[in-house]
Rosetta silent file (secondary structure, phi, psi, omega in degrees, C-alpha in Angstrom):
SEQUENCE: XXXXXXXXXXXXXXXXXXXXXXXXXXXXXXXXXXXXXXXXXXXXXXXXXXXXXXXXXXXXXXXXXXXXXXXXXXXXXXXXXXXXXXXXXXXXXXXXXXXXXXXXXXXXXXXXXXXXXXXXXXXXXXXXXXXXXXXXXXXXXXXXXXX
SCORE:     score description
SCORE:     0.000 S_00000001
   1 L     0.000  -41.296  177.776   -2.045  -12.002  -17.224 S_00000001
   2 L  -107.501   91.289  156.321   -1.800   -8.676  -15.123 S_00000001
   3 L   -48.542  -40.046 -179.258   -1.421   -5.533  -16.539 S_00000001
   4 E  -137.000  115.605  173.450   -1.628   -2.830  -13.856 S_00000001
   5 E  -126.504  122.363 -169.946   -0.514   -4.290   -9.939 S_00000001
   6 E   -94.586  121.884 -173.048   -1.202   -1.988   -7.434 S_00000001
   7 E  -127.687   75.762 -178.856    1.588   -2.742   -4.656 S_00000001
   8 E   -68.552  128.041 -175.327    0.119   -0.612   -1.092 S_00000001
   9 L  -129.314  149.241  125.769    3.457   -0.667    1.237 S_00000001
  10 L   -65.338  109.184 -170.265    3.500    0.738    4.774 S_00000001
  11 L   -86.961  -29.516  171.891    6.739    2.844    5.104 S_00000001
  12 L   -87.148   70.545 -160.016    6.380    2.850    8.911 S_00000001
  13 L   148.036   15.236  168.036    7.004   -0.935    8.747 S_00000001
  14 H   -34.650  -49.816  160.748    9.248   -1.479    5.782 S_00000001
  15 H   -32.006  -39.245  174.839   10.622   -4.522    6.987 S_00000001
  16 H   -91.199   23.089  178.327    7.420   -6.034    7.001 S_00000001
  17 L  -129.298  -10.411  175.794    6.863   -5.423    3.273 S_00000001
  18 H   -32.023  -34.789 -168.938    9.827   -6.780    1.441 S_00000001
  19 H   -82.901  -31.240 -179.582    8.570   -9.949    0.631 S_00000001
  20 H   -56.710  -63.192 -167.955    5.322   -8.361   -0.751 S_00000001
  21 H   -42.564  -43.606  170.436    7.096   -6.137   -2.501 S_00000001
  22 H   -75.722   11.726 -178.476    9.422   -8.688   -4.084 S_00000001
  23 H  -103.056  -38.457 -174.271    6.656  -10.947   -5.208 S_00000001
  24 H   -84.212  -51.666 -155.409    4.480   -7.971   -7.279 S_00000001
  25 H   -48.547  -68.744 -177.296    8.002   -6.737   -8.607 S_00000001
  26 H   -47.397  -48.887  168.341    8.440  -10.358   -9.858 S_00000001
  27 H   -38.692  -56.330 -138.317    4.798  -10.422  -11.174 S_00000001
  28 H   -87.446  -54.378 -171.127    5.242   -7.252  -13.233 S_00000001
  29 H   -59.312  -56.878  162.923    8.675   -8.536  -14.733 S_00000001
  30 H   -41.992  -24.078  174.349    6.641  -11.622  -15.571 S_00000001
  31 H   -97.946  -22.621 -154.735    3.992  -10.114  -17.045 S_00000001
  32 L    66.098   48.191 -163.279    5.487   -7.039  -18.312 S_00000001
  33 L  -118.662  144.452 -163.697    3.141   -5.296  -16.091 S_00000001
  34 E   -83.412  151.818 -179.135    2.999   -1.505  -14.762 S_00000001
  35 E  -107.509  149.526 -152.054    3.825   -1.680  -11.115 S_00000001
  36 E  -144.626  114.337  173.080    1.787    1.419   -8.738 S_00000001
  37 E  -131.650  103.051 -156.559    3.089    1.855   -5.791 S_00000001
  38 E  -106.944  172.684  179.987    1.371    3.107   -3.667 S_00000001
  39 E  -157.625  169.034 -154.189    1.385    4.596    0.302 S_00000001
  40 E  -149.824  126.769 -177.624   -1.525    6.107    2.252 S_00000001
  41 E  -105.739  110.088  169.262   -0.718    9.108    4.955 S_00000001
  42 E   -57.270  160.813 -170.655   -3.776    8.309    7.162 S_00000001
  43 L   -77.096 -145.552 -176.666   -6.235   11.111    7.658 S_00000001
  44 L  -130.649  -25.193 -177.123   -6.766   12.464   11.582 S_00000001
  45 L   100.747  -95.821  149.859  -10.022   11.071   11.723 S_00000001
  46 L  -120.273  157.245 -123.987  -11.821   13.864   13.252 S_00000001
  47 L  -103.067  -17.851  153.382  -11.827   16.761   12.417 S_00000001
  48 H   -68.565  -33.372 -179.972  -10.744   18.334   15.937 S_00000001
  49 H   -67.417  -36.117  165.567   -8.362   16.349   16.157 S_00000001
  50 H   -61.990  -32.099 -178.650   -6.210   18.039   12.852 S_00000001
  51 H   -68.299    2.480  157.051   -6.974   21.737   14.604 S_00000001
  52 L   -56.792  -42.463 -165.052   -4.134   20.566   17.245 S_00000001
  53 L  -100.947  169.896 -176.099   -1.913   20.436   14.523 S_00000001
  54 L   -70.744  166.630  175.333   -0.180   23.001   12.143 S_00000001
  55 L   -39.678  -65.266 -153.903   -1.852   24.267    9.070 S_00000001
  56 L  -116.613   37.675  164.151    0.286   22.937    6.694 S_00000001
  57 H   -52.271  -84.731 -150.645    1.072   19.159    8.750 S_00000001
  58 H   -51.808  -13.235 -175.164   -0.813   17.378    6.061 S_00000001
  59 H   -90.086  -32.203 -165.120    0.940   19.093    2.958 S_00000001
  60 H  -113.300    3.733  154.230    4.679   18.598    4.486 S_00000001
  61 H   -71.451  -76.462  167.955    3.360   14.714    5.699 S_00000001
  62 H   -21.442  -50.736  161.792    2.563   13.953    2.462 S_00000001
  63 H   -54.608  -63.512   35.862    5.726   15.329    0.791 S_00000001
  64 H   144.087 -103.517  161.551    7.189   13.732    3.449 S_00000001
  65 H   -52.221    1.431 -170.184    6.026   10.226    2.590 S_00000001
  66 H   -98.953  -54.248  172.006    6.350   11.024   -1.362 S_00000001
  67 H   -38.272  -55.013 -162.809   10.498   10.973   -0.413 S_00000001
  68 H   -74.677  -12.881 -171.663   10.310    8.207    1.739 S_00000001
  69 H   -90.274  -36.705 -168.524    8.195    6.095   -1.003 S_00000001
  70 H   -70.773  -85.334 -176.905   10.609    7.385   -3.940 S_00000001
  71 H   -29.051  -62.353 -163.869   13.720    5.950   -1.604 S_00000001
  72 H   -69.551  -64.783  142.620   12.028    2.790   -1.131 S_00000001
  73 H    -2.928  -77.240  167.553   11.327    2.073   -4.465 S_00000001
  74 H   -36.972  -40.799  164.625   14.460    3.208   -5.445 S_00000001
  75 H   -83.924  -10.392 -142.500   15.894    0.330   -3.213 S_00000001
  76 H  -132.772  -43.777 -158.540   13.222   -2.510   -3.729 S_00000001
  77 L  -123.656  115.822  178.624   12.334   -2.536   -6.974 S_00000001
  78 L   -12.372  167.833  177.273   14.587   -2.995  -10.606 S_00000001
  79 L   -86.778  -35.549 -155.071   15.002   -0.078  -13.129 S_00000001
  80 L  -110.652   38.722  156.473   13.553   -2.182  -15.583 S_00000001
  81 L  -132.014  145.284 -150.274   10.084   -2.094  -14.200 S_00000001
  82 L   -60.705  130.186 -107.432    7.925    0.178  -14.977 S_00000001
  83 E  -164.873   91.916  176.007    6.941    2.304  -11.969 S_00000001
  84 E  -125.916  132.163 -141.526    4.347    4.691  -10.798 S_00000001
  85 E  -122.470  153.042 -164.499    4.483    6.531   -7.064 S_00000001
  86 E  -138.585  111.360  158.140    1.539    7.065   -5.357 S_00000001
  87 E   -90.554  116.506 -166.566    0.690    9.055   -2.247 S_00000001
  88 E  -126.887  135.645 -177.848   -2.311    9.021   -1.136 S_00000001
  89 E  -103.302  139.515  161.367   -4.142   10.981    2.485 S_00000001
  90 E   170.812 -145.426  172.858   -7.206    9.250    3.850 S_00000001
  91 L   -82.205  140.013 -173.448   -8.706    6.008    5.208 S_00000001
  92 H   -75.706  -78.677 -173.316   -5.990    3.519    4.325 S_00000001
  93 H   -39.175  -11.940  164.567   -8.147    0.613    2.759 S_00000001
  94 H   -90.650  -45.242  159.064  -10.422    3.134    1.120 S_00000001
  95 H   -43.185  -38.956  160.491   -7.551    5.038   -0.655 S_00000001
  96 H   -59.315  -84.963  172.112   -6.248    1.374   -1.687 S_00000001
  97 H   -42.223  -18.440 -167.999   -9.870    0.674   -3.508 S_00000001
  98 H   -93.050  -65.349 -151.013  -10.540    3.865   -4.904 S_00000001
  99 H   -64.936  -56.846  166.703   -6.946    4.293   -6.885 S_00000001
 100 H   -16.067  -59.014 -166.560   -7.773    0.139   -8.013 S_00000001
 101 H   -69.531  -60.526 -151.866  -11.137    1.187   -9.115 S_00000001
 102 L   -87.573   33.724  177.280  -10.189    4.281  -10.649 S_00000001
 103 L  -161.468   -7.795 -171.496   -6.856    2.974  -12.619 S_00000001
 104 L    29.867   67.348  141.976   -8.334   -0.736  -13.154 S_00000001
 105 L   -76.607  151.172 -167.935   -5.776   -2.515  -11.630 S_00000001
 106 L   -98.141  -37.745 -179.401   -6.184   -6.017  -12.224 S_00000001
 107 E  -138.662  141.833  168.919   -4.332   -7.162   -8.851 S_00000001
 108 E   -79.754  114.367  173.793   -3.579   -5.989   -5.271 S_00000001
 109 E  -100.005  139.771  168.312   -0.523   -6.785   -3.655 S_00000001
 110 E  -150.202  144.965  177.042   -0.740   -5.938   -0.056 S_00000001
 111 E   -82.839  174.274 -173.348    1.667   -7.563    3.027 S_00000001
 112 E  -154.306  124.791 -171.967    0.034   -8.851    6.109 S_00000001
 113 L  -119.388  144.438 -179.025    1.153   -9.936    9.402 S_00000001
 114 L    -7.102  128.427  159.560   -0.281  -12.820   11.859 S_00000001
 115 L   -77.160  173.093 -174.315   -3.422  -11.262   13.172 S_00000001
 116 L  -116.607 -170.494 -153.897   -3.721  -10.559   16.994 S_00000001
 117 H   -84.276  -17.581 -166.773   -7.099  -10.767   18.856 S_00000001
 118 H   -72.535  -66.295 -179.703   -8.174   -6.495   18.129 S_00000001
 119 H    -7.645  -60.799  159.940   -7.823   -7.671   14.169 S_00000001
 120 H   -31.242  -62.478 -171.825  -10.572  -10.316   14.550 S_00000001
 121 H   -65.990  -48.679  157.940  -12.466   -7.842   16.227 S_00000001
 122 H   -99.819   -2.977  173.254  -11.938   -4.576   14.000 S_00000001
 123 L    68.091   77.662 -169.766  -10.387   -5.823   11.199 S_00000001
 124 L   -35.384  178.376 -162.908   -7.305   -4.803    9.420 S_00000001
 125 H   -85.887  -42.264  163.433   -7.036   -3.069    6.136 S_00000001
 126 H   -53.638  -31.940  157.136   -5.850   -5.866    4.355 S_00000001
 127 H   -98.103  -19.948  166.276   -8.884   -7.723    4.822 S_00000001
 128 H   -42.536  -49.215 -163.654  -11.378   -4.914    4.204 S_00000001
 129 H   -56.639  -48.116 -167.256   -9.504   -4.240    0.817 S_00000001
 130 H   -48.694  -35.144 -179.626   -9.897   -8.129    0.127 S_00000001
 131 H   -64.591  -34.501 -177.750  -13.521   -7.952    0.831 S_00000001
 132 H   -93.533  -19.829 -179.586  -14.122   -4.873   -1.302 S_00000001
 133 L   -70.482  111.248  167.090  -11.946   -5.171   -4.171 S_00000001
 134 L   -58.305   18.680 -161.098  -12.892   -5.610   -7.447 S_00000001
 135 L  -133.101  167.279  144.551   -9.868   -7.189   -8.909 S_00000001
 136 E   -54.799  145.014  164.378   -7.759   -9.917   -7.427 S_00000001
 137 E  -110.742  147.874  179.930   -6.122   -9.563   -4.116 S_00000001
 138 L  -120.826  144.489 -179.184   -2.498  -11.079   -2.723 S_00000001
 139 L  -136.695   81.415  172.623   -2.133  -11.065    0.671 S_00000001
 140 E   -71.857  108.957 -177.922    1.925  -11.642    1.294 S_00000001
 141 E   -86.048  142.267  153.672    2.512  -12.810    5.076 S_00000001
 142 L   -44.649  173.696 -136.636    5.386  -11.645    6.190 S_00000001
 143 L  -101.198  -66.518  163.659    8.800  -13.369    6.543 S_00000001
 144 L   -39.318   -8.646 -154.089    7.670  -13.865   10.481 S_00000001
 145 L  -121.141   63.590  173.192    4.337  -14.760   10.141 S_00000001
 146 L  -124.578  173.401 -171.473    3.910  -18.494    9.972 S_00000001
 147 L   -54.292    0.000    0.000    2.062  -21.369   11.782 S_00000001
């Protein structure tokens, strides 16, 4: 049914992605499906705001987060599914849609936790992607996050 599942984790918040994670890992061994796993080093935003920092921040964040995504993996998800690591710098929910669009994934796993009242107001990433995606989206609440 799924071919390509795009699985977006937060690494500063592992805890809160386990369950996502095990649910597309189980899709792709059900499906035989490749699983893309991806992480998103947010951007700075504006552009004064990166000349505070050193030259090469964004080069050793990224590596950075390519380690900590490899480890995570490593621990989360079987050998015998098939696996492709993804770093990505930007906007998070735009970095999430573009590698979907541009790899035609058929579904987005992404975790989610209870929203609070700024969520309503500005809207988390998880529902942007949902709004914008052109594929199915999963939305995994965390292990905390029930009625």
């Amino acid at each position: 049914m799924y071919k390509d599942i795009l699985l977006a984790v937060d690494l500063n918040h592992p805890e809160t992605q386990e369950k996502a994670t095990r649910t597309a890992t189980e899709y792709a061994k059900a499906f035989g499906s490749k699983l893309h796993v991806l992480t998103v080093v947010p951007d700075f935003g504006m552009s004064i705001v990166s000349s505070y920092f050193p030259e090469d921040f964004a080069r050793k964040a990224e590596a950075e987060a390519n380690a900590q995504l490899h480890a995570y993996v490593k621990e989360h998800v079987p050998d015998e599914v098939s696996v492709q690591h993804i770093v990505a710098y930007g906007s998070i929910y735009s970095e999430i849609l573009e590698f979907a669009e541009k790899t035609g994934c058929d579904l987005i796993v992404l975790a989610s936790h209870r929203p609070e009242l700024k969520d309503y107001l500005i809207g988390p990433n998880a529902a942007r992607v949902m709004r914008h995606a052109n594929c199915s989206v999963l939305i995994v609440r965390d292990e905390g996050s029930g009625p």
